[in-house]
C-alpha positions in Angstrom: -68.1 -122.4 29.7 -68.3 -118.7 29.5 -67.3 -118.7 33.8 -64.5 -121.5 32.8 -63.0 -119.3 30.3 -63.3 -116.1 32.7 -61.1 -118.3 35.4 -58.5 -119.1 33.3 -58.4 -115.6 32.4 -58.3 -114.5 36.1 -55.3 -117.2 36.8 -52.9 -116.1 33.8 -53.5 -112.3 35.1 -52.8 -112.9 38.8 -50.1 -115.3 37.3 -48.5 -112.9 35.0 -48.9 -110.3 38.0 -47.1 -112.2 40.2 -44.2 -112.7 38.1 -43.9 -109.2 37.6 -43.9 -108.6 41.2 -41.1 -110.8 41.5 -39.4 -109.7 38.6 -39.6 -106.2 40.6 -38.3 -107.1 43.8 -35.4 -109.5 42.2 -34.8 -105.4 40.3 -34.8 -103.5 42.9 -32.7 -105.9 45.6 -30.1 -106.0 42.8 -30.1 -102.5 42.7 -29.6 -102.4 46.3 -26.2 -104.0 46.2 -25.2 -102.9 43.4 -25.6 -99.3 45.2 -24.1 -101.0 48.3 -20.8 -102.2 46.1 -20.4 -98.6 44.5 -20.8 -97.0 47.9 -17.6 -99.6 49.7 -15.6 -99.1 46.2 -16.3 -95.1 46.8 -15.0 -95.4 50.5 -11.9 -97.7 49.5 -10.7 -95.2 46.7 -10.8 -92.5 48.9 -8.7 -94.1 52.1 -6.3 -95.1 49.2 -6.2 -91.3 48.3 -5.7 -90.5 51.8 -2.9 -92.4 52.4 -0.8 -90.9 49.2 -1.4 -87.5 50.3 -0.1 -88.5 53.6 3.1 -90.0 52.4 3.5 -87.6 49.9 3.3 -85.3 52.7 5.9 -87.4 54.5 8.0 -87.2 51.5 8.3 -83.5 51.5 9.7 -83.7 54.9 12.2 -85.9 53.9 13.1 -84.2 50.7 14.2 -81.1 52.7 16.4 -82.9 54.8 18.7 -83.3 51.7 18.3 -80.2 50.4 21.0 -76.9 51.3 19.7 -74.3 49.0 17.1 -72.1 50.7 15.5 -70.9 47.5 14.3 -74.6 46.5 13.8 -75.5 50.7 10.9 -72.7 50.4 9.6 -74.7 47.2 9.7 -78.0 48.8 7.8 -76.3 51.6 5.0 -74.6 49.7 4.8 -77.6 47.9 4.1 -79.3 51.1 1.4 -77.1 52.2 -0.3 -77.4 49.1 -0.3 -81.2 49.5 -1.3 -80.8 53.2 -4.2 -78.0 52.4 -5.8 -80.7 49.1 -5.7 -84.3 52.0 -7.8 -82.1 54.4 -10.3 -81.1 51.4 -10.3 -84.8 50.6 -11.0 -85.6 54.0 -13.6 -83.4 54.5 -15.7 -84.6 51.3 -17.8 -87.5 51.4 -16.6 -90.4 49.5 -19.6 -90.6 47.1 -18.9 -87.1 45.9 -17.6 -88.9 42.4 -17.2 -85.2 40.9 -14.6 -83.8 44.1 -12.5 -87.1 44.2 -11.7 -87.2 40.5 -10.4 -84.0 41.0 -8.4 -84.5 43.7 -7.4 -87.6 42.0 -5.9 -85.1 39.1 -4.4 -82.7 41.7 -2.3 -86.5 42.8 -0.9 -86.8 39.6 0.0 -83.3 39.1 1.9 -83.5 42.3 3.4 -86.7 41.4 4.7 -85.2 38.4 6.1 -81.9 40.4 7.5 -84.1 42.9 9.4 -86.3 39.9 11.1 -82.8 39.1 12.1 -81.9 42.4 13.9 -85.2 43.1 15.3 -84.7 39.7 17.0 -81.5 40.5 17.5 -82.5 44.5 20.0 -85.4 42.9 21.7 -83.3 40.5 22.5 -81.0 43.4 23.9 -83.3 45.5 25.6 -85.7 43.6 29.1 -84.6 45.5 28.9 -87.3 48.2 27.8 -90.8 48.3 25.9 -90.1 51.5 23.4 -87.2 49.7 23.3 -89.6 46.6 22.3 -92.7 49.0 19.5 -90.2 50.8 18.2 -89.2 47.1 17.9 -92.8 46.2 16.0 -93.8 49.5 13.4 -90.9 49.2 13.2 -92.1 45.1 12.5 -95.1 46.4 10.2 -94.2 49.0 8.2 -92.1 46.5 7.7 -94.7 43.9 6.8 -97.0 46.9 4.0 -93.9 48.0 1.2 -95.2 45.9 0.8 -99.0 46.8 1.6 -98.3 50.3 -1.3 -97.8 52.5 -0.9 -96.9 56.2 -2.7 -97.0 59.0 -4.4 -93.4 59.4 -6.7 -94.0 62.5 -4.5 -91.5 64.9 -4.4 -88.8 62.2 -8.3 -89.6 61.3 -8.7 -88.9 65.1 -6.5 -85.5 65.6 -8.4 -84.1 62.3 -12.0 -85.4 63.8 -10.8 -82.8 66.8 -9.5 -80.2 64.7 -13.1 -80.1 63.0 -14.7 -80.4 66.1 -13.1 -77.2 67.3 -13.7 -75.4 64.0 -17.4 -76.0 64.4 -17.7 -75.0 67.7 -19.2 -71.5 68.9 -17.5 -68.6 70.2 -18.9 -65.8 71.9 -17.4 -62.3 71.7 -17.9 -58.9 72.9 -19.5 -59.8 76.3 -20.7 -57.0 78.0 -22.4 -57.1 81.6 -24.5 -53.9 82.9 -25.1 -54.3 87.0 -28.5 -52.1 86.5 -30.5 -50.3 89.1 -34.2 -50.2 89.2 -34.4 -47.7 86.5 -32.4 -49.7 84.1 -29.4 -47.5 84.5 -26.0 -48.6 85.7 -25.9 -49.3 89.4 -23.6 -47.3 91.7 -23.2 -49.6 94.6 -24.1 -53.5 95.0 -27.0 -52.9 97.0 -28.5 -51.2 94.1 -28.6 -53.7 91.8 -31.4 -55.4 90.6 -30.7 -56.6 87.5 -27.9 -57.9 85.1 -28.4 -57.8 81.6 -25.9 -58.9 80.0 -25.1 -58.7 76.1 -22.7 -61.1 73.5 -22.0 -61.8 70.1 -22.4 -65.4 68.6 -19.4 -65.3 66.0 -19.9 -65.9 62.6 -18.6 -69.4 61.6 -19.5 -71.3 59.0 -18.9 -74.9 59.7 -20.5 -74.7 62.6 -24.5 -76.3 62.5 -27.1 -74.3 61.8 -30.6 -74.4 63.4 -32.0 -73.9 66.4 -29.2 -74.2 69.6 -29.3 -73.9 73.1 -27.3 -71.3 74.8 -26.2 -71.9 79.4 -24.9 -69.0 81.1 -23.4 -68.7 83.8 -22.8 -66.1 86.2 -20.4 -66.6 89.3 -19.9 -64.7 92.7 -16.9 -63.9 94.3 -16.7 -67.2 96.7 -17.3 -69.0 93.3 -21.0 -70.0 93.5 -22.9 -69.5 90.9 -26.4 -67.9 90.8 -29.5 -70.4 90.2 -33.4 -69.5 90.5 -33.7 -73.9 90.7 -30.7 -76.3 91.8 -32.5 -78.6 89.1 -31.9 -76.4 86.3 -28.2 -78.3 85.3 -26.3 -79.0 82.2 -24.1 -81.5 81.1 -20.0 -80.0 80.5 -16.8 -82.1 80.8 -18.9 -85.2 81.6 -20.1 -83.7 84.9 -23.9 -81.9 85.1 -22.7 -78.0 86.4 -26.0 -75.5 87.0 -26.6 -72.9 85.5 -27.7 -69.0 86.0 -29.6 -68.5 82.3 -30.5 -71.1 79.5 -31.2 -68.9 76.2 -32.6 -70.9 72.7 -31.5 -69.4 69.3 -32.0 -69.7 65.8 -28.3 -70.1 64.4 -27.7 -69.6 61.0 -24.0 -69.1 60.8 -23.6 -65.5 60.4 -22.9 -63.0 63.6 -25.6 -62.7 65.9 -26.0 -60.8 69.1 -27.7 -61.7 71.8 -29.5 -60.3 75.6 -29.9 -62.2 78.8 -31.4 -61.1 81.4 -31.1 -61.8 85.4 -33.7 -60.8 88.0 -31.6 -60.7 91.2 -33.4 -62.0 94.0 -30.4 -62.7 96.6 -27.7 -61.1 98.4 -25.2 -59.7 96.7 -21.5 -58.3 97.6 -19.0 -56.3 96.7 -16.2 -58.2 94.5 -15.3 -59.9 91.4 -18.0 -61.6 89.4 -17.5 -63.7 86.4 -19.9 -64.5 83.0 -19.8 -68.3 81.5 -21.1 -69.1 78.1 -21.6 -72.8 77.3 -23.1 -73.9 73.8 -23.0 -77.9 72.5 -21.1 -79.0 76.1 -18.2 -76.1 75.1 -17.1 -73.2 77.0 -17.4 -70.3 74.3 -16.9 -67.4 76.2 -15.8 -65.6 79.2 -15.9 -62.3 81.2 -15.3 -60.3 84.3 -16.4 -57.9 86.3 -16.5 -56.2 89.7 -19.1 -55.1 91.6 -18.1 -52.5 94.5 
């Protein structure tokens, strides 16, 4: 009786356990989508942001066409600018930043609003000819038509993708080659030099990605070979594999940062014009001459 009653006991546990189980995953798969729904609602809201700054943008160039009066031209312009400078924050910020968008939302309204006044005074100026008055009412009518249109932004999405590509690239500055003789000094002829060291700043930039990165110098000779200790030792630039002379690692943290390479020189070398090469992330980031006599 006592091992009956212990069974039954056993069963409504693992019974009760189960449901809970079940009730858990039904929970959590719910929350899933509901996650899912919020994050394709986040992403709609912002294209449809997108494409109002855009046409407001648009709008701005076409309000200037109307307008004669340099004093409110300038206005139309800085207004234009400022529209431009808030559609490539919104572009830049990920859609699930909730705070940023609602912001940028209230920045849209306050430009609607500005925008209202200057078609306002743009049709009081030019209400002298039916042509000006038919160009006001078009751009009115473009403007209230600005927030239901959506366009297709995949060219622009494309130039801007480039745009921040360049801006987090790398650039090198300040490159600075010493031909030096055995004693480390600078060499006086060619056939005194046994080493290059060679000497650059990694530019401050903060967009660019942090971390460790890998740096490929180059350095070429007069007939426009470049010097390698192993014809294996290649990277990849402009979709072809080049070699190259030096590969340097470094700890990038976005701030200025100045580096040495060094080259042991082991061939023949000649009197002429000589050339440095930096590559970082498949880029060329910096250049710089020199002459050996």
């Amino acid at each position: 009786m006592v091992n009956t009653n212990r069974n039954k006991v056993i069963i409504i546990a693992g019974g009760v356990l189960i449901l809970l189980l079940i009730g858990l995953t039904i929970l959590l798969m719910a929350e899933k989508k509901a996650n899912y729904e919020l994050t394709q609602e986040f992403e709609l809201e912002k294209e449809d942001l997108e494409n109002q700054y855009t046409e407001f943008s648009k709008q701005y160039d076409e309000l200037q066409l109307t307008v004669a009066d340099d004093s409110l031209s300038r206005l139309l312009e800085q207004e234009q600018l400022k529209t431009q400078r808030l559609l490539e924050e919104l572009r830049t910020v990920k859609s699930t930043n909730a705070r940023e968008i609602r912001r940028l939302k209230k920045e849209l309204s306050s430009l609607r609003k500005v925008m209202v006044g200057y078609i306002n005074q743009i049709d009081s100026l030019n209400r002298l000819t039916n042509q000006q008055k038919e160009i006001i009412a078009d751009v009115t009518r473009k403007f209230n038509d600005a927030s239901r249109q959506i366009s297709n932004l995949s060219e622009e999405k494309e130039e801007l993708d480039k745009k921040v590509s360049l801006a987090a690239q790398l650039d090198a500055s300040n490159i600075n080659v010493l031909a030096a003789n055995k004693r480390g000094r600078k060499a006086r002829r060619v056939k005194d030099v046994k080493k290059f060291v060679i000497n650059f700043t990694v530019n401050k930039n903060i967009t660019a990605e942090t971390g460790e990165r890998t740096l490929y110098i180059n350095i070429t000779k007069p007939d426009n070979t470049i010097l390698v200790k192993d014809a294996a030792n290649t990277f990849t630039y402009e979709n072809r594999e080049l070699p190259y002379s030096i590969k340097k690692y470094i700890e990038y943290t976005g701030e200025a940062q100045e580096v040495t390479v060094y080259w042991e020189v082991e061939e023949y070398l000649y009197a002429g014009d000589y050339r440095v090469d930096i590559f970082a992330g498949g880029n060329l980031i910096g250049s710089q001459g020199f002459t050996l006599k």
